[in-house]
N, C-alpha and C positions, 0 to 999 in steps of 0.2 A: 504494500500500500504506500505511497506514495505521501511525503509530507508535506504540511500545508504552510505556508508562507504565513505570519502574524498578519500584514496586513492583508489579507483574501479573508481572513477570518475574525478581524476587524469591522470590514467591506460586508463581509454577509451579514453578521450580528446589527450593524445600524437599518441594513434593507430590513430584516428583521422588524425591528424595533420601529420603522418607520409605516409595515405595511400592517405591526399593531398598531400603532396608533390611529394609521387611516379606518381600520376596522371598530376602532371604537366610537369615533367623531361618527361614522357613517349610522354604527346600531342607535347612536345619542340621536342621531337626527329621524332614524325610522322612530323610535319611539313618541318622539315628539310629536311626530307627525298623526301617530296615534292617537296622541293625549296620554300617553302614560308620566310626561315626565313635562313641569311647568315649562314655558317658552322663555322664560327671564331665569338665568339664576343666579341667584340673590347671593351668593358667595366668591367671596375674593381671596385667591389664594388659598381656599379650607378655610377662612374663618369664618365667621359666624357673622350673619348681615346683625348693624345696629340695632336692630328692632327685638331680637331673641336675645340682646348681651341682659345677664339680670346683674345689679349692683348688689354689693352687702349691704346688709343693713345695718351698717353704719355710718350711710350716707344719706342725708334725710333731702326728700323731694324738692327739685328748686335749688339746693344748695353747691356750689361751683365745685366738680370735680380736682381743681391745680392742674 
């Protein structure tokens, strides 16, 4: 068998990695198009949109975060 060169197997690993990613953006958009999966999403990066963040309660309503 024959050995394989780092970069050929660099080279595969990102096709790879690129013809997962197209496959994932592609089932995100069948879905959508479904209605399984909202049109906007509300997250940046994994966090969590402003609206779901909860404060401790040791910050009383009104009062200026710093």
């Amino acid at each position: 068998m024959a050995s394989r060169r780092p970069e050929t197997i660099a080279k595969r690993e990102k096709e790879q990695a690129r013809r997962e990613k197209r496959e994932r953006k592609q089932a995100k958009k069948d879905a959508r198009a479904l209605g399984e999966v909202p049109a906007t999403d509300e997250t940046v990066d994994g966090e969590l949109p402003l609206d779901d963040v909860q404060l401790g309660s040791d910050v009383a309503v009104g009062e200026p975060l710093d």
